[in-house]
Phi, psi and omega in degrees: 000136173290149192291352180290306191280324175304309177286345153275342187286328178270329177311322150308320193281308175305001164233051175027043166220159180289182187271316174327294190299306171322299220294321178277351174278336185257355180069036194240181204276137180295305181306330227259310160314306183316320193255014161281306209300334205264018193053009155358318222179139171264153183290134159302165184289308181295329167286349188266328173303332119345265188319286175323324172285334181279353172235065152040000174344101161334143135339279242274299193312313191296297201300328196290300182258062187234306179306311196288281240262344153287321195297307196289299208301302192253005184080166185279350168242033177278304164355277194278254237286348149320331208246353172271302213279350180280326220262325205278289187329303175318327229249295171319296175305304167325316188259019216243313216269027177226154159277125180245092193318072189327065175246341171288146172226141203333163180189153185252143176324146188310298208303305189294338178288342205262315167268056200263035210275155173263151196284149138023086184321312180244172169193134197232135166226200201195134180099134194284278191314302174283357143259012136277341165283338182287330187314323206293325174296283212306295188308326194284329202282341170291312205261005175258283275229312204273153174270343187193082204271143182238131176220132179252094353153100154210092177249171155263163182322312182292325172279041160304020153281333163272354154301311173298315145322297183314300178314242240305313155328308172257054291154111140088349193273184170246338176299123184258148180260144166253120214222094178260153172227159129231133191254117205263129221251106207245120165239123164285116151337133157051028165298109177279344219263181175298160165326128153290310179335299207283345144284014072353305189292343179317288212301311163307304187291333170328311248245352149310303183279001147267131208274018184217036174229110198243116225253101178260176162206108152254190173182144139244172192250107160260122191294330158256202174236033185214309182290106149296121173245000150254190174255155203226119161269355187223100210290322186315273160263087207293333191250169176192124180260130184254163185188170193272010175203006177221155159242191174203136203211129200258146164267158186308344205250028210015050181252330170232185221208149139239144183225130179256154155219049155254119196314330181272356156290284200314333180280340175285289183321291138038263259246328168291337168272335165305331169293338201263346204265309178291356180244016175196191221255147158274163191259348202222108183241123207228105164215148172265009175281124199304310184300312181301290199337298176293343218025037196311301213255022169257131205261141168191162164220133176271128188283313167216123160255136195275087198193171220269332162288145181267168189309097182261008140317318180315318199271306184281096176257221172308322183251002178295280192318336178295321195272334198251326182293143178296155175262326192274001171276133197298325157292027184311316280199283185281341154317315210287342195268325192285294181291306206286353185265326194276335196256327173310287184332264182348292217278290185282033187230315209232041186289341179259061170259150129308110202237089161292098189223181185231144183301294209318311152337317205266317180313338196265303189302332163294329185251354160236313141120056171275123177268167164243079169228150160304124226278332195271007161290330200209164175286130155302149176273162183290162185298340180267348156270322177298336171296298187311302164342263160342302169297338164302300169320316159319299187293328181310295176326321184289303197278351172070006175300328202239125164273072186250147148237126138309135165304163204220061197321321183273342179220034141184137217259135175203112179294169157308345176282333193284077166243150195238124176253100199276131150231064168112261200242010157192181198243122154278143123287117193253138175250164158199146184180171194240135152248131200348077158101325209282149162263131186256123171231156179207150145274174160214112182265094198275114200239037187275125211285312168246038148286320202294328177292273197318302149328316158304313183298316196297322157303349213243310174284350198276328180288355158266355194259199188253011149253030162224161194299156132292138210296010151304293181318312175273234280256037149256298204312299168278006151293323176273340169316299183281352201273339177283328185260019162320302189306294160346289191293334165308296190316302202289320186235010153084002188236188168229087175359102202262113166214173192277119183259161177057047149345267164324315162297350186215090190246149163354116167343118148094356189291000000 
């Protein structure tokens, strides 16, 4: 029996009636209970809203087992990493949408000052608390003491605490980390559990948005917790944090530590970590150069995008880009040739993409005609493009012309920063967000086979699940959009706006 089918078998049983009775009390089929409760068979969505009502279910009671039947439907670690890549979308938006001020400045813990004695040539400790503290005396004195502080990373995945340390340090600071990793990736034979990258990736990209942490990330994937693909200097002890003037060296299970400051340990771990770096894949490809952010000089086919606009390449064309582009950018002339090959490109490369956006987004665009582009590149558009604009989408949308779905804004949070790009044989995530004024934009291109697997399923899956509108819903949603800036678009251009009213009552065959 399935865990679905169990939590339904005790919910009959507390509510002391037969399989016979429910079924006549709820108007469902008996046999048809019958092999649910014995797990034969999963419930339709209209038999499982039945069921739940004739045995009387709490909120609480409902979600728990709203959950076990996504769980039943796609397995459990399809599940769980659907519920990572939602934790991650959230997490990234969430920390994109505050300003964060560079005004602290570094200080080492009350306790290491009070202690300010230097540790040891060697040292040994023993216990998951005294071998995150020593991690931690060691970190404060690189990033207070060192001039340029450097720290190097070949942990497993599962220790985000010194990641978390790190964030929380450089959180706001003025002080910059140069900060490497390879991150050691444990896949269990038959892990039913989430992808661990993705339980990893939160903790990374955190740590990507900070702008005074300039970030390499590699990582290898080991199929046991006995196998190694990577290189080891210690069977004992497989892991290690380097710093420019320490090692700290890990047991495999991290309870115990050895901590060096003798210079020819530091040139081995060095000279080992640069091997492991020269061996293996980056897992986090991290740049701010405005062509790679955009991929303007890349030829591709898009599988899907995730992002706060629905996709307005489609819309710019020649004389649109003539008009939006700043004129007064000293390279105008070659952007202009540049954007206009890449949008030529884009529109005829990506006629099936799965184009995922959000109303909340769009409704801010409609009211400023702000893009997510760098502002001293292009002009807003006038009220009368952003209109026109919208109506196209509107019409794409009716018409199937398009594969767009809306988000669903109360139940999954995605800022103006968040855009997710599949190409293929990789996934970017692209940001833009502001520090104290300033606009940040980075990609992050992630090319690891199985993150790129589980976004896809998670993106894919997404026009069924309940965090996107049914497309009736979106498109009375932009129909009420224009009909609010209708009065405006009169006003502005003397004409009167044709678009289809009472949508919703009469939608297309087959819509």
């Amino acid at each position: 029996m399935s865990l679905l089918s169990q939590k339904i078998t005790e919910y009959i049983s507390e509510s002391g009636e037969s399989v016979q009775s429910l079924a006549e009390m709820g108007n469902i089929n008996r046999t048809t209970l019958q092999r649910v409760k014995s797990g034969e068979r999963l419930p339709t969505r209209a038999f499982f809203k039945k069921l739940t009502r004739v045995l009387r279910l709490s909120p609480a009671e409902e979600a728990e087992l709203e959950t076990l039947l996504a769980i039943a439907q796609v397995g459990e670690g399809t599940y769980a990493n659907r519920q990572k890549i939602i934790e991650l979308i959230e997490t990234v938006s969430e920390l994109t949408e505050y300003k964060i001020p560079f005004s602290k400045e570094l200080r080492q813990r009350e306790g290491v000052q009070k202690n300010s004695e230097p540790l040891p040539t060697m040292q040994i400790v023993a216990g998951e608390k005294q071998v995150l503290s020593l991690i931690q005396h060691c970190l404060d004195g690189e990033l207070f003491a060192a001039p340029t502080p450097t720290v190097k990373l070949a942990i497993p995945y599962g220790f985000q605490a010194v990641y978390d340390y790190l964030f929380l340090q450089l959180l706001g600071n003025k002080k910059t980390l140069n900060l490497q990793d390879v991150l050691s990736l444990h896949r269990e034979v038959g892990d039913t559990g989430a992808d661990p990258m993705l339980g990893a990736l939160k903790h990374l990209i955190a740590l990507t948005l900070l702008d005074n942490v300039n970030y390499q990330s590699h990582c290898w994937v080991q199929q046991s917790e006995k196998a190694s693909s990577g290189p080891e200097i210690s069977a004992l002890f497989p892991y290690f944090i380097l710093t420019s003037s320490t090692v700290i060296t890990l047991s495999r299970d991290l309870s115990q530590a050895v901590h060096y400051q003798d210079p020819a340990f530091v040139r081995l771990y060095s000279d080992s970590f640069a091997q492991m770096l020269a061996s293996t894949q980056p897992f986090i490809l991290e740049s701010n150069d405005m062509y790679k952010v955009f991929a303007i000089d890349r030829e591709f086919h898009i599988k899907y995008v995730f992002e706060p606009l629905p996709c307005l390449a489609y819309y710019a064309d020649r004389e649109i880009l003539e008009k939006k582009i700043n004129r007064d950018f000293p390279y105008y002339e070659a952007l202009l040739e540049a954007v206009d090959q890449y949008y030529q490109r884009f529109r005829k490369l990506n006629t099936q993409m799965l184009n995922i956006f959000s109303l909340k987004n769009l409704r801010q665009f409609m009211k400023d005609g702000s893009l997510i582009l760098p502002e001293y590149l292009y002009h807003p558009l006038t009220l009368e493009e952003r209109f026109t604009t919208i109506q196209q989408v509107r019409d794409d949308l009716f018409h199937k012309r398009r594969i767009l779905f809306a988000l669903d804004d109360d139940k999954l949070f995605l800022n103006s920063a968040v855009e997710f790009i599949s190409e293929g044989d990789g996934l970017r995530l692209i940001l833009h967000y502001k520090i104290d004024d300033k606009i940040i934009y980075k990609t992050v291109e992630l090319r690891e086979p199985g993150i790129i697997a589980a976004f896809e399923d998670f993106f894919t899956s997404l026009p069924k699940s309940e965090y996107v509108l049914p497309t009736e819903t979106t498109l009375a949603e932009i129909d009420a959009l224009l009909r609010e800036y209708q009065p405006a678009f009169m006003s502005a251009t003397g004409t009167d706006p044709n678009f289809t009213e009472n949508l919703v009552e009469s939608p297309p065959p087959g819509l």
